[in-house]
C-alpha positions as CSV (number, residue, x, y, z in Angstrom):
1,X,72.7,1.9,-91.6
2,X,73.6,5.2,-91.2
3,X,73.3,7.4,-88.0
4,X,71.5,10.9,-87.3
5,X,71.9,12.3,-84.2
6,X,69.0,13.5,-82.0
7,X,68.9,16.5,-80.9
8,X,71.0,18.4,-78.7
9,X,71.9,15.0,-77.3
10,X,74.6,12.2,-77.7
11,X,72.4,9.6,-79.0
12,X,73.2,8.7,-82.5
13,X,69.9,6.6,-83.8
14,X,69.4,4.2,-86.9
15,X,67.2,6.5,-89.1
16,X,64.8,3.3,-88.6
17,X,64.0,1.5,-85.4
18,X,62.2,-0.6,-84.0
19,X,58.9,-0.5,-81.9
20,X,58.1,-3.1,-79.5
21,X,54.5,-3.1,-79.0
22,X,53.8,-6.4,-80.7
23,X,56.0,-8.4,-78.3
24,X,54.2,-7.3,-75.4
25,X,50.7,-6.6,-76.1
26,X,47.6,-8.1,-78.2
27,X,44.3,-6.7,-76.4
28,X,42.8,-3.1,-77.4
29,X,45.1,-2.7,-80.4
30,X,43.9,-1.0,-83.6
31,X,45.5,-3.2,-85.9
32,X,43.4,-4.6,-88.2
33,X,44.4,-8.3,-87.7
34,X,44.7,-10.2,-84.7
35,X,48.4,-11.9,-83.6
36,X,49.3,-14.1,-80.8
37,X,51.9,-13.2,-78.6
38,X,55.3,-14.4,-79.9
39,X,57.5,-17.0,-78.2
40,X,60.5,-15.9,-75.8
41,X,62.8,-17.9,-78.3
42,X,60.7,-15.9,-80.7
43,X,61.4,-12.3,-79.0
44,X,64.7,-13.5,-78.4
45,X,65.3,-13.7,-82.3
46,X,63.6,-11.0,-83.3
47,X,65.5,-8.2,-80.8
48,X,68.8,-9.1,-81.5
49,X,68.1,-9.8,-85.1
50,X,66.9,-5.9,-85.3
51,X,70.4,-5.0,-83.8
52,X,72.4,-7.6,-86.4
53,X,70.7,-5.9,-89.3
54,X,71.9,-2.2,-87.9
55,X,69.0,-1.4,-86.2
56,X,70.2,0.2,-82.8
57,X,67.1,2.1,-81.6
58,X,64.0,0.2,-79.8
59,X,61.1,2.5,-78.8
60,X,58.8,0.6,-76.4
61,X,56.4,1.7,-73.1
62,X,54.9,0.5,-70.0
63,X,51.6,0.3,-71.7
64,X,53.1,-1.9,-74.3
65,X,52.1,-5.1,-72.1
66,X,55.3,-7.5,-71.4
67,X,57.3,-5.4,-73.8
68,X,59.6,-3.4,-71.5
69,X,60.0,-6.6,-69.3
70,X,60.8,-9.0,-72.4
71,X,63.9,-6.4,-73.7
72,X,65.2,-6.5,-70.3
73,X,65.4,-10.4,-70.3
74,X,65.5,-11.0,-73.5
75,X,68.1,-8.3,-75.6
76,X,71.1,-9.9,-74.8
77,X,73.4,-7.0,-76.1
78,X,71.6,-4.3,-74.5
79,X,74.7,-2.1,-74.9
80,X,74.0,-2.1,-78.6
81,X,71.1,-0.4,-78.3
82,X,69.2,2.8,-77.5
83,X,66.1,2.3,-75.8
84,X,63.3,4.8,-75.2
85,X,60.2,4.0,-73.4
86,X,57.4,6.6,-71.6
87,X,55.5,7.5,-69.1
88,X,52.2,8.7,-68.1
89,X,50.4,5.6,-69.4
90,X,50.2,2.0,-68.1
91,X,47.6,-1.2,-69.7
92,X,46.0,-2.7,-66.5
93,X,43.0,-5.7,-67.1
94,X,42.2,-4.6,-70.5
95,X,42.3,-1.1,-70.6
96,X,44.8,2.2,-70.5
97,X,45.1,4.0,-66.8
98,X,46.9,7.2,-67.1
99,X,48.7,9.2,-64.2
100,X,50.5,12.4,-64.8
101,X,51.2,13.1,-61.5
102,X,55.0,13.4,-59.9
103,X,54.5,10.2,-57.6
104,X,52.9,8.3,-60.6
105,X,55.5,9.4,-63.3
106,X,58.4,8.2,-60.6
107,X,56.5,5.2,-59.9
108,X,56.6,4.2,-63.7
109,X,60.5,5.4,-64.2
110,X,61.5,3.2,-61.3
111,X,59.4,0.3,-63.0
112,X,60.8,0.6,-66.1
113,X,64.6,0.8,-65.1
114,X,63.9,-2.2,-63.4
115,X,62.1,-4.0,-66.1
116,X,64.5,-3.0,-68.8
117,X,68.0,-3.4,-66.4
118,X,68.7,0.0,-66.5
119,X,70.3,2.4,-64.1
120,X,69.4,5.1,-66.1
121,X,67.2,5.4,-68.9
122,X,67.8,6.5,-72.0
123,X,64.7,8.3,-73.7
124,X,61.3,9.1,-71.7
125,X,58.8,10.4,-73.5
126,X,55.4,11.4,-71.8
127,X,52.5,9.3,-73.4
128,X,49.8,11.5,-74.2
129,X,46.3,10.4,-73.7
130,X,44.9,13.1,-76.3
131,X,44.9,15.9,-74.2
132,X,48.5,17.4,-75.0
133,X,47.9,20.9,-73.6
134,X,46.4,20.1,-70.5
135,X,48.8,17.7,-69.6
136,X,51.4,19.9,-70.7
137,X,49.6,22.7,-68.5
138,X,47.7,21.3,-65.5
139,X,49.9,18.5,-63.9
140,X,53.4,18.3,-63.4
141,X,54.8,15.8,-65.1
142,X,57.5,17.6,-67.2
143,X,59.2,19.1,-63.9
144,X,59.2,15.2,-62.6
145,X,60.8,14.1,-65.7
146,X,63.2,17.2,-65.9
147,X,64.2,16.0,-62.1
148,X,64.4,13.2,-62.9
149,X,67.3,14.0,-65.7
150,X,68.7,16.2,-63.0
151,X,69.6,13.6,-60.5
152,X,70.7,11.1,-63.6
153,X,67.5,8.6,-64.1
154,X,67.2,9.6,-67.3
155,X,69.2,10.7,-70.0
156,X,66.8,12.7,-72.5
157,X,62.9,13.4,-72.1
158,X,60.3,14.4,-74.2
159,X,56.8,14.4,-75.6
160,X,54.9,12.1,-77.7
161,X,51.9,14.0,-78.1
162,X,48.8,13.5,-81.0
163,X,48.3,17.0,-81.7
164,X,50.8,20.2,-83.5
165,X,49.8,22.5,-80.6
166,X,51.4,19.8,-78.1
167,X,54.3,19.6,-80.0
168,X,54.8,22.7,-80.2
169,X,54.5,23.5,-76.6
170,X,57.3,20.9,-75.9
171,X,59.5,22.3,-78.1
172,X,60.1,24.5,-74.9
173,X,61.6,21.6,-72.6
174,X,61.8,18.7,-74.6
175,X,65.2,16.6,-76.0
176,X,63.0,15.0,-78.2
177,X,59.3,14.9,-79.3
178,X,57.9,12.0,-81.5
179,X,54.9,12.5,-84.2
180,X,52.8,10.9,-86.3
181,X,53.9,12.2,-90.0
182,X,53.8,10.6,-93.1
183,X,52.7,11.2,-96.9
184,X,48.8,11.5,-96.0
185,X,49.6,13.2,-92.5
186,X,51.9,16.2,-92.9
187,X,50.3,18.4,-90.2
188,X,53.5,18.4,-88.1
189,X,55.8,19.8,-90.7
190,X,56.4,22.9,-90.1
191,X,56.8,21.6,-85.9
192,X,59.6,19.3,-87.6
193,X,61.4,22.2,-89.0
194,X,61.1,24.3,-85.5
195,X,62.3,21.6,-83.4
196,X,65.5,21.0,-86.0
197,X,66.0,25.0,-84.8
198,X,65.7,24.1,-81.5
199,X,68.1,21.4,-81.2
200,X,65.0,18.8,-80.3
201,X,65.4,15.7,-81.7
202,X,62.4,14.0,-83.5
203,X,61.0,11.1,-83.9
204,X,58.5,10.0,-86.1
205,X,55.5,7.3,-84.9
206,X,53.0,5.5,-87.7
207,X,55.5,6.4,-90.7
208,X,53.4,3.9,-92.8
209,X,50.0,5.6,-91.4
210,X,49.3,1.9,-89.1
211,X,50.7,0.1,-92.5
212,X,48.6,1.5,-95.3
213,X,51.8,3.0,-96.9
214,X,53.4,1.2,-99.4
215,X,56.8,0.7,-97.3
216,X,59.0,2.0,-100.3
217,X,57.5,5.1,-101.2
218,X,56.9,6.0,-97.1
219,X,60.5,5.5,-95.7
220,X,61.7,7.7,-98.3
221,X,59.8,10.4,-97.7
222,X,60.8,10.6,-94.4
223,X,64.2,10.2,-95.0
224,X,64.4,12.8,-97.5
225,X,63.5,14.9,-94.3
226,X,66.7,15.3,-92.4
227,X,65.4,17.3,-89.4
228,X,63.8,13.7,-88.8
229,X,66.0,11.6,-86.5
230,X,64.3,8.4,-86.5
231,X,61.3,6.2,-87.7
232,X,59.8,3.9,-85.2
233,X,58.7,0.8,-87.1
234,X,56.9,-2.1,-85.6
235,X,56.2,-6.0,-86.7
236,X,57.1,-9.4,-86.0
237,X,58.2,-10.6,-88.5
238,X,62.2,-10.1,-89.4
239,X,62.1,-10.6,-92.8
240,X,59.8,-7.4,-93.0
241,X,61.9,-5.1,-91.1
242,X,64.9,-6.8,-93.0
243,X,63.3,-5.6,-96.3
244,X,62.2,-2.1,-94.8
245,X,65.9,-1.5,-94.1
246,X,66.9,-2.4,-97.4
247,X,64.5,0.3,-98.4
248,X,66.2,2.6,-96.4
249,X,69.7,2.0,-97.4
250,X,68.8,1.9,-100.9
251,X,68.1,5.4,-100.4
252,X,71.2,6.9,-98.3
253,X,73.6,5.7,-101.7
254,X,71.4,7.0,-103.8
C-alpha cells in the first residue's frame, strides 16, 4: 500500500491499519457479538500477517487488555511497524479507571514502553473518557506528554477525543489527533481540514461506524479525503483485513 505521511512528523502510515483491541480485550465491549480471546499462535499470525500484506501501522492502548503486552511478545518485526498506543485510560477488574494526572500519565508511558519493547514510543494519544475540554483544560496531562517528547519517550502525541470542540482544542499542541468520521458521521470535517493546515496528522477511529458500513463504499470515502492519514481498522480475522486492503488499493490505481 501506499504511504501518507502524518503530520508534521516522519511517520509515513498505511492509509489502513490495524487496531488491536480484539487481541487483548473481550469484557465491556460494544460489539455486538461476543469473541474469545485468540491464541498466541493466533496473535502471532495475525500481527505479522497485517505487516506481510502492507499494513505497517498498529493503533493499540493500555485499556485494550493484553494487547500492548501481546505486540511486544508477539510482533516479531517490530521494526516494520508504527505503533501508537495512549494514555489516560487503563481496564482494571472489569471496568475503565482513568488518570489524567502527570504521575498517572508517566506511570502508563513507562508501562507501555515496557510492554511493547520500546525505548521510545512512537504515537501517544490521550484517551478521552468524554469529557475532552476539561481534560484538555483542568489537569495536566498535555504538558506531561509534551515532556515527555522533550526528554525523548515519545515521538509524537496527540488527542483522541469524542467530541469537534476537543479536537479542535488539540489542534493547538497535538502531532496528531484521531476521530470518529465516516459516511453517517461527518461532524469532524471541517476539524479534518484545519488540522491538514496545521500540519497535525489525523487519524480516523470507527471508519465502518463499529461495522455497519459496507467495507467498500466506507474505505473509499475516507480515502478520497487526503487530509486523512490513516484508518484504524480492527478484527481477527486476516482474511477480512486482507480483503479491506484490497478495497483500498483498488482505489489508489483508480
Amino acid at each position: 500500500m501506499d504511504r501518507r505521511r502524518l503530520g508534521r512528523t516522519a511517520f509515513q502510515l498505511s492509509p489502513i491499519g490495524f487496531g488491536a483491541f480484539k487481541i487483548g480485550r473481550n469484557q465491556g465491549i460494544k460489539y455486538a457479538q461476543e469473541y474469545e480471546l485468540p491464541t498466541d499462535a493466533e496473535v502471532s499470525r495475525l500481527l505479522n500477517g497485517v505487516l506481510d500484506l502492507g499494513v505497517n501501522y498498529i493503533d493499540t492502548a493500555p485499556a485494550y487488555g493484553l494487547s500492548e503486552e501481546r505486540i511486544g511478545r508477539l510482533l516479531t518485526r517490530p521494526d516494520e511497524a508504527v505503533i501508537s498506543t495512549k494514555a489516560g485510560e487503563t481496564f482494571v477488574d472489569g471496568r475503565s479507571v482513568f488518570d489524567f494526572s502527570p504521575t498517572g500519565v508517566r506511570k502508563s508511558i513507562d508501562r507501555s514502553r515496557r510492554l511493547l519493547l520500546r525505548e521510545a514510543l512512537d504515537i501517544v494519544f490521550i484517551h478521552s473518557s468524554g469529557d475532552d475540554l476539561a481534560i484538555l483544560n483542568e489537569t495536566d496531562v498535555v504538558a506531561a506528554l509534551q515532556t515527555m517528547r522533550e526528554v525523548g519517550l515519545i515521538k509524537a502525541i496527540g488527542f483522541s477525543g469524542k467530541t469537534v470542540e476537543g479536537a479542535r482544542h488539540a489542534l493547538e499542541w497535538a502531532d496528531a489527533i484521531m476521530v470518529e468520521y465516516h459516511i453517517n458521521d461527518q461532524s469532524h470535517a471541517a476539524v479534518i481540514d484545519e488540522a491538514a493546515q496545521r500540519e497535525v496528522g489525523v487519524v480516523v477511529k470507527k471508519p465502518l461506524a463499529s461495522g455497519h458500513l459496507p467495507p467498500e463504499k466506507a474505505i473509499e470515502f475516507i480515502l478520497r479525503n487526503t487530509h486523512i492519514t490513516s484508518m484504524v481498522i480492527g478484527g481477527l480475522d486476516l482474511n477480512h483485513i486482507r480483503s479491506n486492503i484490497a478495497i483500498a488499493e483498488r482505489f489508489s490505481t483508480s
